[in-house]
N, C-alpha and C positions, 0 to 999 in steps of 0.2 A: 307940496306933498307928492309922494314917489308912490308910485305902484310898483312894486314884483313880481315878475313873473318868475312862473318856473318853466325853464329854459327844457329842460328833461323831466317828464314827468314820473311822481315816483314811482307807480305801477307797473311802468315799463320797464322801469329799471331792474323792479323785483321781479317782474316776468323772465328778463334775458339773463338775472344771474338764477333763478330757479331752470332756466333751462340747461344754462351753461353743468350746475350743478348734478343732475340729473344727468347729462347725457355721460360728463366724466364719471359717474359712478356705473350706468352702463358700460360705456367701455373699460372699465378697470373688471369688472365680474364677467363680462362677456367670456366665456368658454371656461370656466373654471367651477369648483364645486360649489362656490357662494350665490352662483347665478339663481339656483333655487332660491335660495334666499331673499336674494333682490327681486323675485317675485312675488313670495309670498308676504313682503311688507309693504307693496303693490296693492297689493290685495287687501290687506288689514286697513290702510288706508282707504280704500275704496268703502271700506263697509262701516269704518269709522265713521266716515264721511256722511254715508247714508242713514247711521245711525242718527244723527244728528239733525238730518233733515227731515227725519220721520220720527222726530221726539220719543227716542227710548232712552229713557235716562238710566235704568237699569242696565242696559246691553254697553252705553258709554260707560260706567262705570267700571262695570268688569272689563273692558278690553283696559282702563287705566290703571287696575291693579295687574292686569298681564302684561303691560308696557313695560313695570316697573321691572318684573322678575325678568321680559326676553333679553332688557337690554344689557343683565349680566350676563345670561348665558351666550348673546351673540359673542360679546366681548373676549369671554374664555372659549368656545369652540372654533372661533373664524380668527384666533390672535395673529396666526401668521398672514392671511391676508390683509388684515387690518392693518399689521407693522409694516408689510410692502407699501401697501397704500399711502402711509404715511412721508414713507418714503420719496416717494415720489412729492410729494411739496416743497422738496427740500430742492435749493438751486446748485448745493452740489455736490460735489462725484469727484471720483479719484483721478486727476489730474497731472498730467506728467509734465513735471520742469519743460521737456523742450520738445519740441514734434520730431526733431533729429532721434532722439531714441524712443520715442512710441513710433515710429516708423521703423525701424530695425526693428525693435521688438515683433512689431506685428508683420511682418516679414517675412522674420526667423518663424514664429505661432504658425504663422500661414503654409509655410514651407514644412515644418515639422507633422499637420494636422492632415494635410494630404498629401503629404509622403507617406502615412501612414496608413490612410483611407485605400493607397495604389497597393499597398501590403498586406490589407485585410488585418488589421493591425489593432485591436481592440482598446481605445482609451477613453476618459472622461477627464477633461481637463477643466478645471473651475478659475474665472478671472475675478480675482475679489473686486469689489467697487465701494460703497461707504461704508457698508454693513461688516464688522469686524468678524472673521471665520475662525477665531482663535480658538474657538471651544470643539471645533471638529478636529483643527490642523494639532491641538496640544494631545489630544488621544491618536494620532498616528505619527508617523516617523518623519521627526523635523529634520531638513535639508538645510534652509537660510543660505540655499548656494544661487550664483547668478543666473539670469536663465540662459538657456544655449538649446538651439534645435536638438541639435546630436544627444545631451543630455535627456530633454525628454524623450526622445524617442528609445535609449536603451531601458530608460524606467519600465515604458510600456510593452517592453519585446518578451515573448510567453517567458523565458528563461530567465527573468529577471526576478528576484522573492517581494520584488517592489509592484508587480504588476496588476496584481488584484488590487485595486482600489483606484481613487480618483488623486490626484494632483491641484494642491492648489497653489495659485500665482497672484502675489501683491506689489503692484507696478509690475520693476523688472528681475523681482527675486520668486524665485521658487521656495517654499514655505516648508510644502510638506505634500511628505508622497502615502499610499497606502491607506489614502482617506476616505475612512468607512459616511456615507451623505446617508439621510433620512430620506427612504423612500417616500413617491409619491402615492396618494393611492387618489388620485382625481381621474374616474372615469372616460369623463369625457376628453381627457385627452392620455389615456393608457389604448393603445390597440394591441390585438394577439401578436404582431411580430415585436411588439416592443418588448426588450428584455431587463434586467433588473438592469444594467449601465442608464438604460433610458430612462427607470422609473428615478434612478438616482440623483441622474442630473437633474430632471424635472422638480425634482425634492427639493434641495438644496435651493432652487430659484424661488420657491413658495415659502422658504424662511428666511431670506435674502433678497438682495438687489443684487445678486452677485449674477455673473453671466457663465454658462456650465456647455462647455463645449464634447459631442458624444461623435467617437468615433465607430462604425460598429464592424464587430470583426466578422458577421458574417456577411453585408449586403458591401462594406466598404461605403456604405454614405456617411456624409459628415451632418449632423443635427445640432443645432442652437438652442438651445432653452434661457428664457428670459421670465423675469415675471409670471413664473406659471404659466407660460405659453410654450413650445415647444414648435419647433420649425424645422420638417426632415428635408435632405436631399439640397442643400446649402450650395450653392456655387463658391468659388476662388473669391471672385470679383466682390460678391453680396457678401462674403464671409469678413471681407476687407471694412468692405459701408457698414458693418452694422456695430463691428469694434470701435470706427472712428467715430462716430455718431454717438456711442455711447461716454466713450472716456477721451475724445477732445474734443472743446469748444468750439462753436463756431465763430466764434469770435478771434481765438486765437489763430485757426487756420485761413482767416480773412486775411489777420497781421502778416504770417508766413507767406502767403502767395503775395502779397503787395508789398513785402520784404523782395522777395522774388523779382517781381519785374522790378525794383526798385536796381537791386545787384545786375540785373539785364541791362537796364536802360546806362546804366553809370559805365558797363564795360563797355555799351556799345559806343558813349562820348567817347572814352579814352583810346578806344579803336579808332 
C-alpha cells in the first residue's frame, strides 16, 4: 500500500498565482485612468467580504445584482484598456525577417527623430506592432512607400501639406501620413506643457500596442509613449533599448551575437 503525498501543497500554489495575478493587474493600471477603478473593486471586495462575515444576507444580495450590471459597464467604458491588456498575453509582436534590417531601420528612425528634435521640428511618429492601424491610416493619405530618414523628415518640415498629423510605420514601410490619433484625455498623465501631438500620441497607445514616438517643436524633447504610459526627455541610447526590446527577440539576438563570435572565431582560424 502507497501513501501520496503532496509534494506542493495546493494553497500555496493558489496563494503565489493570486499574488502573481494581482500584482500584474496592478501594474498594468498603475498610472492610468482605470487605477480608480482597480480601487474601487478593492474596496467592494473588501466589504463584500465583511458582508459575509457579519451575516447580511440582504447587503450580499444586492452587491450580486450590482456585480451583474458593473461587469457590463466596466467592459464597455475601460474597452480599450482591457484590449491592451489583453494584448499583452499574447507571445507575439511584429517581428522582422533579419536584425540586419531592424538595425538600419532603427538607425535611419533614430537618426531621422533627433535630427529633428536638433531643429525643433514638430513630429509624432506611430510604430505599428500586432494591433492593426488600418482604420486611422485608411482615413488619411496612404503612402505604402519604403521608409527612408530624409523622407520622414520633409513629411514633417512646417512647409510640407503633410505635416499636421501623425505618420504611421508597419515593419519597414511608411503607411500613411496626416494621421489624424484619438486623443488622450488620461489626467494623470496630461500635464499643462503637454500639447495635443502629446495628447495624440498617448491616444493611439491606449487603443493599441502600437508604440507613438513625439517630437516636440517647442522644447525639442523626444517622448515615448507606450501602453498608456508616456516617457518625456528619451535619450539616443534608451530610444535605441526600448525599440529593440519591444520588436526583437531575445532569443533571436542571443542567435545573432553567437552567429557573431561564431564569424569571429572562423576568421580568426583561417588567419
Amino acid at each position: 500500500m502507497f501513501c501520496s503525498y503532496n509534494i506542493f501543497p495546493i494553497p500555496i500554489i493558489e496563494i503565489l498565482l493570486i499574488a502573481v495575478v494581482i500584482y500584474r493587474l496592478l501594474s498594468f493600471f498603475w498610472n492610468t485612468r482605470a487605477m480608480d477603478l482597480a480601487a474601487g473593486i478593492l474596496v467592494f471586495l473588501i466589504l463584500f467580504a465583511l458582508a459575509g462575515w457579519l451575516n447580511f444576507p440582504v447587503l450580499r444580495s444586492l452587491m450580486h445584482y450590482f456585480v451583474s450590471a458593473a461587469v457590463v459597464g466596466v467592459l464597455i467604458i475601460f474597452q480599450p484598456e482591457i484590449r491592451v491588456a489583453l494584448a499583452k498575453l499574447s507571445m507575439k509582436g511584429r517581428r522582422y525577417e533579419q536584425l540586419s534590417e531592424f538595425d538600419n531601420f532603427l538607425e535611419g528612425l533614430c537618426n531621422v527623430v533627433y535630427r529633428m528634435a536638433e531643429k525643433h521640428i514638430g513630429a509624432i511618429i506611430v510604430v505599428e506592432n500586432q494591433d492593426c492601424l488600418d482604420e486611422f491610416a485608411t482615413k488619411a493619405v496612404l503612402l505604402s512607400a519604403q521608409f527612408s530618414s530624409e523622407m520622414v523628415e520633409s513629411i514633417f518640415v512646417n512647409q510640407s501639406p503633410l505635416h499636421d498629423g501623425a505618420v504611421i510605420i508597419r515593419g519597414t514601410t511608411v503607411v500613411a501620413a496626416a494621421v489624424i490619433l484619438p486623443l488622450s484625455d488620461d489626467s494623470s498623465q496630461i500635464t499643462r506643457s503637454m500639447g495635443t501631438r502629446h495628447r495624440a500620441a498617448l491616444g493611439i497607445t491606449q487603443h493599441s500596442d502600437a508604440l507613438s514616438i513625439v517630437v516636440s517643436e517647442e522644447t525639442g524633447k523626444v517622448s515615448i509613449a507606450r501602453e498608456g504610459i508616456m516617457t518625456r526627455g528619451i535619450r539616443s541610447d534608451r530610444f535605441r533599448g526600448v525599440l529593440r526590446s519591444l520588436f526583437i527577440p531575445e532569443e533571436e539576438e542571443r542567435r545573432s551575437r553567437f552567429k557573431d563570435i561564431k564569424d569571429w572565431l572562423g576568421a580568426w582560424k583561417r588567419s
